[in-house]
N, C-alpha and C positions, 0 to 999 in steps of 0.2 A: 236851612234853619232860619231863614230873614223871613221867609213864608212863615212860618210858625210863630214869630215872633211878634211876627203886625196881626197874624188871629188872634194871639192872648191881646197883646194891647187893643186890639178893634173890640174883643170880647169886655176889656177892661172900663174901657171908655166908657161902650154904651149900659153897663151895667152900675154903674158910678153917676151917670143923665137920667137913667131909669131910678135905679132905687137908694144915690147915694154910693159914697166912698165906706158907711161902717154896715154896711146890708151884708149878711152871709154870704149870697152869691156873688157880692162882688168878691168878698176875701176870700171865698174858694178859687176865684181865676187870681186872686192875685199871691198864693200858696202857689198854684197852679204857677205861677210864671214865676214862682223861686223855684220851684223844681227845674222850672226848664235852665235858668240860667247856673245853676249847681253843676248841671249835666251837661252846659258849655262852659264848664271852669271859670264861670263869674260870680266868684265869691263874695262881694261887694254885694252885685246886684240880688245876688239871693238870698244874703240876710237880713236885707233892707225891706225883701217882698216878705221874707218869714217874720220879720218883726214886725210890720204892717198889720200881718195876716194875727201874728197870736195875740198883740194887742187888742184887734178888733172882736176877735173873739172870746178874749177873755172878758171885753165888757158883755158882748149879746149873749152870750150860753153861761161864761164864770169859766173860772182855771180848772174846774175839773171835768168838763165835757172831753166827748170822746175828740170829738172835730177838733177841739182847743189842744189835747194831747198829743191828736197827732200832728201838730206843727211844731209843737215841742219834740216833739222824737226828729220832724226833719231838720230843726235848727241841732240838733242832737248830733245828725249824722253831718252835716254842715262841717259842726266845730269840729268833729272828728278827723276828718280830713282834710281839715285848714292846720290838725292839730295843738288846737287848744281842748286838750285831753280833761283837764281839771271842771271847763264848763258842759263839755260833752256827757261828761259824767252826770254831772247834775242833772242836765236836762235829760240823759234817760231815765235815772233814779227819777226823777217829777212824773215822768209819762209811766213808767210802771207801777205806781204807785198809785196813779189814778187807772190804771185798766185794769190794774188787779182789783180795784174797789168796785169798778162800775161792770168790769166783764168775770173779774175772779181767776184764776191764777190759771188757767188751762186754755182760754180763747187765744186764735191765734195770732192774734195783734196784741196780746200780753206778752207770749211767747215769743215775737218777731225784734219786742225791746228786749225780753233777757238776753235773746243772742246777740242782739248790738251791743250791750253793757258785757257783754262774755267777751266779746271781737277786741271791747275797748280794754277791757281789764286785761286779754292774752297783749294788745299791744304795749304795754305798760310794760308788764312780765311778773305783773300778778296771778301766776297761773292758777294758787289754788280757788282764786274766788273768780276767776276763768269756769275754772273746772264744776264749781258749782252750779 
């Protein structure tokens, strides 16, 4: 995993010398390396690269691009499993909200956040709005 870890940050660097720290490419390796550290239980270090990342994209695209959405769905599943339920919530209600506007209610990256707000709501033990 130290392998994968110095590609993103090698990946990070030179795309940060090339085009800048707020350029898309760079904030897709650096979403990219919140994902990695989620996926080695560095809570810290992953919400620090997903606030980076939806920060930067909310100035270059706006809060309701699809790319902007989905770092809000990962900071989504984030607080989910750090259980902070209350902000979890929010952040997939924001992301379904904007995929149902931009995709409409059947694509399946609309679909992929009802099931997480489904997942989150059964955690709760709100099962009828689960079941919805």
């Amino acid at each position: 995993m130290a392998e994968a870890e110095a590609m993103y940050r090698r990946a990070l660097e030179g795309y940060e010398k090339a085009w800048g720290p707020e350029h898309t490419s760079t904030l897709s390796t650096v979403n990219n390396l919140g994902n990695f550290y989620k996926d080695q239980g560095k809570m810290a270090e992953a919400e620090a690269m997903y606030r980076r990342a939806l920060e930067g994209y909310e100035k270059a695209w706006g809060p309701e691009h699809t790319s902007t959405l989905d770092t809000v769905n990962n900071l989504g599943n984030l607080y989910k499993d750090q259980g902070k339920m209350a902000g979890s919530g929010a952040l997939y209600r924001r992301a379904l909200d904007g995929y149902e506007s931009a995709w409409g209610p059947e694509h399946t990256s609309t679909l992929a956040t009802v099931n997480n707000l489904g997942n989150l709501y059964k955690n709760q033990g709100k099962m009828a709005e689960a079941e919805a």
